[in-house]
N, C-alpha and C positions, 0 to 999 in steps of 0.2 A: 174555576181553576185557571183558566184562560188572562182575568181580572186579575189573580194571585201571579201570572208569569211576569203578564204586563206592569204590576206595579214592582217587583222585583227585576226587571230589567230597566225600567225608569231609575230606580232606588239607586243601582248599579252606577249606571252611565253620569248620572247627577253627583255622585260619590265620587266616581273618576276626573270629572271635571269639575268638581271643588279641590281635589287635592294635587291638582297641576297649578303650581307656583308661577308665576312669574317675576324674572330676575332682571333688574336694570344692570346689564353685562356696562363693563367700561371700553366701547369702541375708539378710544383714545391711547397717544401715547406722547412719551418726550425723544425728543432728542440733544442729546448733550454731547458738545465738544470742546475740542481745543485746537486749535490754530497755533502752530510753531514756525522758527525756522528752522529750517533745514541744514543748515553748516552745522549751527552752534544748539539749535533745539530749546532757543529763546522763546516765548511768546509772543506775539503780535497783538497788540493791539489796534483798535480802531480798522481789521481788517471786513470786510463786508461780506457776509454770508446769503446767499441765497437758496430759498427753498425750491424747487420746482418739482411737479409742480403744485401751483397756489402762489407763486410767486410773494411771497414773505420774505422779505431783506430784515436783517438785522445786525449790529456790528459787534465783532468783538469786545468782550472788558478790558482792563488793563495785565490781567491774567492771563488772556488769550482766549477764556473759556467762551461759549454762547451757548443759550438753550433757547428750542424750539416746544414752546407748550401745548398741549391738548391738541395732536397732530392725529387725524385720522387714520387709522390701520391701514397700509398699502408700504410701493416701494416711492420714492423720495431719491435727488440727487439733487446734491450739496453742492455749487459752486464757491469761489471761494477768492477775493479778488483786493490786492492791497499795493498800491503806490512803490513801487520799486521792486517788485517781485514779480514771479509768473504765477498765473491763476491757474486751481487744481478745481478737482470736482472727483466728489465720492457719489458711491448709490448705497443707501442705507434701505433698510425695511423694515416696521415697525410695525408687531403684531399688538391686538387690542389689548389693552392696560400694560404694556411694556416700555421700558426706558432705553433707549438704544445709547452708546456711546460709541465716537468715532475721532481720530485724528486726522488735522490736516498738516501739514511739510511742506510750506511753500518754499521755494526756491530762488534768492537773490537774481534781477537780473544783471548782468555784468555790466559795468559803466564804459 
């Protein structure tokens, strides 16, 4: 009898842990923006984006748009810095497999 429990709780436990999956979860994410002006809500291009941290620069298109790829799940801020204007900075958060979108408004400096 004893035999009959033990291989019936083997049988068990070997059946439970063949039918536990494992899933390659996506720990990644994007972030996507656009960089304007702020009077007129023109585009900026060639403005310089920073990630922090991980420190990843990259510049705007001629759209104004930038994407940040296969960005780790956490919280992120955006600095944001272009020749004649004042630099802003956002804080985004981007959870696993998510695309975050965000705008930035910089602001002319006066001459």
């Amino acid at each position: 009898m004893k035999r009959l429990v033990r291989f019936f709780l083997i049988s068990l436990i070997s059946l439970f842990f063949s039918g536990c999956n494992t899933y390659e979860y996506d720990f990644y994410g994007n972030i996507n923006g656009t960089v304007t002006d702020y009077e007129d809500n023109s585009p900026i291009e060639g403005a310089s984006v920073l990630l922090m941290p991980g420190s990843k620069t990259i510049t705007t298109f001629s759209d104004g748009t930038f994407v940040f790829e296969d960005i780790e799940a956490g919280k992120y801020t955006i600095s944001v810095q272009k020749s004649g204007y004042q630099s802003d900075r956002k804080t985004v958060e981007i959870s696993s497999g998510e695309d975050v979108s965000t705008a930035v408004s910089l602001k002319r400096i006066p001459e």
